[in-house]
TORSE-981546 format. One record per residue (C-alpha): residue in three letters; x, y, z. Coordinates in steps of 0.2 Angstrom, whole numbers, padded with zeros to 4 digits, always signed. Last residue first. Layout:
ALAXYZ ...
END
This chain:
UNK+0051+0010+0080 UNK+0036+0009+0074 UNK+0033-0009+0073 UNK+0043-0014+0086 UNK+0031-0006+0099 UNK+0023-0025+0096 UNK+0038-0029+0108 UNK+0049-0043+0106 UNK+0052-0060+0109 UNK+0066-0067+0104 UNK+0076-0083+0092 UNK+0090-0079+0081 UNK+0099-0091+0094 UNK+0088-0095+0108 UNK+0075-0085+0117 UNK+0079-0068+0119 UNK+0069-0054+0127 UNK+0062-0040+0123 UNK+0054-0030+0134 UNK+0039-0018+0132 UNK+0025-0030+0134 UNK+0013-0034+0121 UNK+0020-0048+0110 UNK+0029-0050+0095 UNK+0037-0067+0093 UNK+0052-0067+0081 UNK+0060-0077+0071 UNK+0076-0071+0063 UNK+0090-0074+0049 UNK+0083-0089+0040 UNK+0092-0092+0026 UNK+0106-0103+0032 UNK+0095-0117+0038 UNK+0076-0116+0028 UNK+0069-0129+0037 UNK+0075-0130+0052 UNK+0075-0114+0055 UNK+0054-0114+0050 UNK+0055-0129+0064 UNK+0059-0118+0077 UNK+0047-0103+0072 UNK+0033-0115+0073 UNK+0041-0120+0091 UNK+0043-0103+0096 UNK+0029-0100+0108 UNK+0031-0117+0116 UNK+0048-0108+0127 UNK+0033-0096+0133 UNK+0029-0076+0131 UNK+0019-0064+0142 UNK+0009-0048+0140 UNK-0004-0057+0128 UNK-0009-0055+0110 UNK+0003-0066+0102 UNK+0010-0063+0084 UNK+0023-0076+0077 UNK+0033-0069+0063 UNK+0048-0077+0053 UNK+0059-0069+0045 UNK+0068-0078+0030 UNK+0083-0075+0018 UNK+0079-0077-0001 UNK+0092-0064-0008 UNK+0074-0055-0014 UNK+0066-0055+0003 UNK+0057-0067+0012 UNK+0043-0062+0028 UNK+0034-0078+0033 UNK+0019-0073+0044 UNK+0007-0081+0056 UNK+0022-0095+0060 UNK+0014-0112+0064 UNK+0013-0128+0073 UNK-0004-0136+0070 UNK+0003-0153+0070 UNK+0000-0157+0049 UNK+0010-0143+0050 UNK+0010-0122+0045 UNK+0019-0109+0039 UNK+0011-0090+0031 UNK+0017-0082+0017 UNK+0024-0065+0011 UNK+0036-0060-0003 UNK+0047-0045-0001 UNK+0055-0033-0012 UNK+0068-0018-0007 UNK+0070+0001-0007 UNK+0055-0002+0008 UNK+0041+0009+0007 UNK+0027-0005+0002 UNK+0037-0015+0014 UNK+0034-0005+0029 UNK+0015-0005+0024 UNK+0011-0023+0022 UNK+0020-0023+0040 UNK+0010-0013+0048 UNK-0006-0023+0041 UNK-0001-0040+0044 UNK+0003-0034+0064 UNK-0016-0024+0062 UNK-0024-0044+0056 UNK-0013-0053+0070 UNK-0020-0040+0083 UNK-0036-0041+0077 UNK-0037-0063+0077 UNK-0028-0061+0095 UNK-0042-0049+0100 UNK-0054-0060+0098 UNK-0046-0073+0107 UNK-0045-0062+0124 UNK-0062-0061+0125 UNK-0068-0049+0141 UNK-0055-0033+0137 UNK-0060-0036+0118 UNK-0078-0034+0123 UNK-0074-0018+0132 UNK-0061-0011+0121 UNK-0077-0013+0107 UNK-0078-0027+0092 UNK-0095-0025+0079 UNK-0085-0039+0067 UNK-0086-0027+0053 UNK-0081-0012+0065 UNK-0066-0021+0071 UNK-0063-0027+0054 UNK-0064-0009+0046 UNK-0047-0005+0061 UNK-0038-0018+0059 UNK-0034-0014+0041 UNK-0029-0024+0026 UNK-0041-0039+0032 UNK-0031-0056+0030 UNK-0036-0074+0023 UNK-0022-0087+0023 UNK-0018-0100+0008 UNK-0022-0120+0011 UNK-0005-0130+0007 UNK-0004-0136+0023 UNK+0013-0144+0027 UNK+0016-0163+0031 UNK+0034-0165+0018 UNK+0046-0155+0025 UNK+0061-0154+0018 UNK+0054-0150+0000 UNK+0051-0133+0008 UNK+0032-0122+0008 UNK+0025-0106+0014 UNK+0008-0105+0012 UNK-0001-0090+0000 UNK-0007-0076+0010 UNK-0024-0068+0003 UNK-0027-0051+0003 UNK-0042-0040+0012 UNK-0049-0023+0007 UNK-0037-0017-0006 UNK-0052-0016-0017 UNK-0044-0029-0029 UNK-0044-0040-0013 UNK-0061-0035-0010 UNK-0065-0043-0030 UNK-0054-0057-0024 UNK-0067-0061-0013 UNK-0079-0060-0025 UNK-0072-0073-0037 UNK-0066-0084-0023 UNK-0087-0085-0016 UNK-0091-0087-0033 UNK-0081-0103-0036 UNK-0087-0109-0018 UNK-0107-0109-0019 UNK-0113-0096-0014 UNK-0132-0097-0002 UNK-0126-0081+0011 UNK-0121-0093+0024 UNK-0113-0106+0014 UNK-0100-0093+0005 UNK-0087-0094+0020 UNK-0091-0111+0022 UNK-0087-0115+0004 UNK-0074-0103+0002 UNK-0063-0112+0015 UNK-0047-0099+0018 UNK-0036-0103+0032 UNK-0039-0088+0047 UNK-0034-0075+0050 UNK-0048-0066+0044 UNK-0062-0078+0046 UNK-0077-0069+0054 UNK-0073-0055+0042 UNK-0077-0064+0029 UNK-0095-0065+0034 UNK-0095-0047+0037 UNK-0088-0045+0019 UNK-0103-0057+0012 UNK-0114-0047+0018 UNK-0112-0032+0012 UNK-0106-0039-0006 UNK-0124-0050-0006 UNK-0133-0035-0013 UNK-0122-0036-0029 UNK-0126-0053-0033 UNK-0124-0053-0051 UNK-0106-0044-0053 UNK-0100-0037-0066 UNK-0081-0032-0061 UNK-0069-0018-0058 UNK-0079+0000-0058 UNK-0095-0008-0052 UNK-0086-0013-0036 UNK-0080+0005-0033 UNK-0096+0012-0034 UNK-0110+0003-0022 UNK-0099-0007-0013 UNK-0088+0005-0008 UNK-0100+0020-0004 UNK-0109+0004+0005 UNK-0091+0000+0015 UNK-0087+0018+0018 UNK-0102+0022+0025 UNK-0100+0006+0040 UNK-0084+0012+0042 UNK-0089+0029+0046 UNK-0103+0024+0059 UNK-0088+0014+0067 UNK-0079+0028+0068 UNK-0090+0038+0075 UNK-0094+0023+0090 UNK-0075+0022+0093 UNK-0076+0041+0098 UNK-0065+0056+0092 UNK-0065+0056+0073 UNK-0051+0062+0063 UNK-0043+0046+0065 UNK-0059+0040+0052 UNK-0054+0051+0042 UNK-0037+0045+0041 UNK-0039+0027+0038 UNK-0027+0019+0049 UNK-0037+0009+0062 UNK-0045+0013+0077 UNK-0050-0004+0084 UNK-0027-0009+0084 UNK-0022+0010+0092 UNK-0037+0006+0105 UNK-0032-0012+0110 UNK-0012-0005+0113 UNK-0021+0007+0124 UNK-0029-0006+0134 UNK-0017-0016+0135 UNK+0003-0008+0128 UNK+0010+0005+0120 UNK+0028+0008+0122 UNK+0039+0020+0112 UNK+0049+0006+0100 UNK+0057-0010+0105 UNK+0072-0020+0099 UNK+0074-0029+0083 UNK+0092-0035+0079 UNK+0093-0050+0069 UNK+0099-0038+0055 UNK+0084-0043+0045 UNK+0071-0040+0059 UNK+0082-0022+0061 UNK+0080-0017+0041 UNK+0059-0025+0044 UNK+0058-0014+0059 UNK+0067+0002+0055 UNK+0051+0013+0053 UNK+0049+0032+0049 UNK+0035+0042+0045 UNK+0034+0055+0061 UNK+0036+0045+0073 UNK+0018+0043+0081 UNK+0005+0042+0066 UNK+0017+0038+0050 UNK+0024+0024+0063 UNK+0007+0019+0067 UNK+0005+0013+0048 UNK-0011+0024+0038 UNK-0021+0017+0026 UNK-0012+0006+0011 UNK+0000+0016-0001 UNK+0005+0003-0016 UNK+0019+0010-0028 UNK+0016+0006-0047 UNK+0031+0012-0058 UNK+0025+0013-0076 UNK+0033+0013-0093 UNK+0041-0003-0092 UNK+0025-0012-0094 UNK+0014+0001-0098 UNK+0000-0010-0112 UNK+0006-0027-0107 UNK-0003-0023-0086 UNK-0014-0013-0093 UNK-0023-0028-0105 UNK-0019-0039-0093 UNK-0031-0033-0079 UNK-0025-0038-0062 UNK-0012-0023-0063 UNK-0027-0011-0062 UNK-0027-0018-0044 UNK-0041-0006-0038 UNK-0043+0013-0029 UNK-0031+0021-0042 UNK-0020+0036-0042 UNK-0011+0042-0057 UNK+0004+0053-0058 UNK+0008+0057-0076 UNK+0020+0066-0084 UNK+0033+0061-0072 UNK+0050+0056-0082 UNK+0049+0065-0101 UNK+0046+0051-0113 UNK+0038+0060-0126 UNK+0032+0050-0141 UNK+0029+0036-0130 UNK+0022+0043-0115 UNK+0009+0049-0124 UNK+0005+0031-0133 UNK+0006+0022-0118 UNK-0008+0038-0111 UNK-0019+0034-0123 UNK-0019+0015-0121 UNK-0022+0020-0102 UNK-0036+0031-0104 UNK-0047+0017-0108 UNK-0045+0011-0090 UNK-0060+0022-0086 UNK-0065+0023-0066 UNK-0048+0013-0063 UNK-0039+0028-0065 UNK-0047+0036-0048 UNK-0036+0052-0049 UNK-0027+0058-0064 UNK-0013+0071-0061 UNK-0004+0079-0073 UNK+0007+0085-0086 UNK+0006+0090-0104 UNK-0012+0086-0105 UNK-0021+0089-0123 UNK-0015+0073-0132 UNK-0024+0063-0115 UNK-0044+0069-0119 UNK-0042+0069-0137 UNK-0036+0050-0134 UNK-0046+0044-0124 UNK-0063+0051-0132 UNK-0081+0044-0124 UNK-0072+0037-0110 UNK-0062+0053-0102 UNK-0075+0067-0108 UNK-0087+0055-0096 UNK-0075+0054-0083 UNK-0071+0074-0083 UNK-0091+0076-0083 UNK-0096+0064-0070 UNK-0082+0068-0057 UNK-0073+0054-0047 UNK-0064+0053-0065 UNK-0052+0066-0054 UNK-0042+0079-0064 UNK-0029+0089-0060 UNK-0015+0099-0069 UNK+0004+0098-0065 UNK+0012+0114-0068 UNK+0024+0108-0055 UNK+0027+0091-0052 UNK+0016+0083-0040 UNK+0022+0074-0024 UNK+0008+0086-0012 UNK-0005+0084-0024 UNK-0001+0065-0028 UNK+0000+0061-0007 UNK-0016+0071-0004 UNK-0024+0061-0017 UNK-0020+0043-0010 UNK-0024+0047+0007 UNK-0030+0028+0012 UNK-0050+0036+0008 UNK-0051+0022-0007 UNK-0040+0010-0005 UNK-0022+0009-0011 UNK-0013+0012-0030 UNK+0000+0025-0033 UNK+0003+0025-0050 UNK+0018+0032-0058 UNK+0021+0034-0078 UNK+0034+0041-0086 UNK+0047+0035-0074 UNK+0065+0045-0070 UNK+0063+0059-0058 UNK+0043+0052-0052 UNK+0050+0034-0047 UNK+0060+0044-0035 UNK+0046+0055-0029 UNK+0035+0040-0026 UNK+0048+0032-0017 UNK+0054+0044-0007 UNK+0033+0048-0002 UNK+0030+0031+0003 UNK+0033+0032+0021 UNK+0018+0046+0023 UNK+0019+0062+0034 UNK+0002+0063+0040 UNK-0010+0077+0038 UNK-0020+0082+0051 UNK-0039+0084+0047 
END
């Protein structure tokens, strides 16, 4: 399997020269243990809790089990949080920088309890499956600096059919590693029972464990899409306040996320109803049973893909990025909208409009008009990606640009 320079690797090995604690958390099978290996300190020793008798050593005695390490590698944390009291109290009698590297497949940072336990200790970097520009340029992006700069312009060109393909295949790296949409889709389909039947355990007691399946094929059907856990959940027999627990046990998973509206005191009709997005294009092609050919004859669902993969890149610029950035999504009463609001820490705005087609129209931009509007001085861009291999401007700080932008 090849291995893929990944975006993130600065920024772990900079948290690693003067941090006690980095955890690099991401879904399972996103690469996670072949970036620790390859960032890890030397002398570092290894241990995975993915193995019965390391984790059951790590949850009978914490403590004994951390006072013998020096330095090392601990992969799949989540598999017994205990350790990480153990750990606080390691790294607090000897607070040498990268003494441990942990990896975790779930948002330990939901729990409270780890969250109070290394605050200020630990340095969480989040590594989601594979961005096209780790793929074909060799790990490096300049979108979100350029989108900020008002100056996005075009990467190498990929476009129809092709474009279709990168956006089915996804970015989970064994599943590159297979040549055929159909063998990808049959790994997919593995990876979500292996999912279901371990990694779920690990972060919740859940009642209805047979229904997960299920349930993430129905939710799959709405990426994109404004939340309503009562229809989402109505299919399967969940009443709403489950159907929100267990979604957000995917989201702990790194399997979806939820996207909070964006919102001004200027304007007074906006939804206030969040967004629901896969974290790659790739499993919610396979949840949804998508193929080129059925994407070549319906159009619309490719747009709800393509805006899901879009998400997805960008997620994974950010996580690299040496700065912070908050994501939403705008909408009226009117229905005009802007599928993602990018804002960073000095609170200026990008705004997104993804559109699955090779051409773009002055009503294109009329979300991305009023978001101006709205925040003035902050906003810096909006922008329509699109999938042609031109850009062309559409207004002041207005443009539409080529979905090759991602990896440029």
């Amino acid at each position: 399997m090849a291995l893929y320079p990944r975006l993130v690797e600065q920024r772990v090995a900079d948290a690693m020269s003067d941090t006690r604690v980095v955890l690099v958390v991401g879904p399972r099978q996103s690469g996670k243990t072949t970036l620790a290996k390859k960032m890890a300190n030397e002398k570092m020793e290894y241990y995975t809790l993915d193995n019965a008798t390391t984790l059951d050593a790590a949850r009978q005695d914490p403590v004994g089990f951390v006072r013998r390490i020096d330095r090392a590698i601990i992969d799949e944390i989540q598999r017994a949080p205990e350790l990480l009291l153990a750990i606080k109290e390691s790294v607090d009698t000897d607070q040498r920088p990268g003494r441990f590297l942990l990896t975790g497949s779930a948002n330990l940072m939901t729990l409270p309890r780890v969250a109070d336990s290394l605050a200020g200790r630990m340095e969480v970097v989040r590594l989601l499956p594979l961005a096209q520009s780790e793929i074909r340029t060799a790990g490096s992006s300049r979108f979100l600096r350029d989108a900020f700069q008002n100056e996005a312009k075009g990467g190498e060109p990929i476009v129809g059919d092709d474009l279709m393909a990168a956006v089915l295949a996804g970015g989970y790296p064994e599943a590159l590693s297979r040549k055929t949409l159909s063998r990808r889709q049959d790994w997919y389909a593995d990876y979500i029972q292996a999912i279901v039947q371990r990694d779920v355990r690990d972060v919740a007691q859940i009642e209805q464990i047979a229904q997960m399946p299920r349930l993430l094929r129905i939710l799959a059907e709405h990426s994109g899409q404004l939340v309503n856990y009562s229809g989402i959940g109505a299919a399967i027999g969940m009443n709403h306040i489950t159907t929100q627990k267990y979604v957000g046990i995917f989201e702990s998973l790194f399997l979806a996320r939820t996207v909070q509206p964006w919102f001004s005191n200027k304007l007074k009709r906006l939804t206030k109803t969040p967004k629901i997005h896969f974290l790659d294009s790739g499993l919610l092609g396979s949840l949804r049973d998508l193929s080129l050919d059925r994407l070549r004859d319906d159009r619309g669902q490719f747009g709800a893909l393509l805006e899901t993969f879009v998400f997805g890149e960008i997620l994974k610029l950010a996580s690299a990025a040496h700065t912070r950035f908050e994501f939403s999504h705008f909408r009226d009463k009117q229905q005009n909208e802007v599928d993602i609001v990018i804002e960073d820490r000095r609170g200026r705005i990008v705004g997104i409009e993804i559109k699955a087609a090779a051409s773009v129209t002055n009503s294109d931009f009329s979300g991305l008009r009023i978001l101006a509007e709205a925040s003035r001085e902050r906003f810096v861009s909006g922008i329509v990606l699109y999938d042609h291999d031109k850009v062309i401007p559409f207004g002041e700080r207005l443009s539409a640009v080529p979905i090759s932008a991602l990896w440029r």
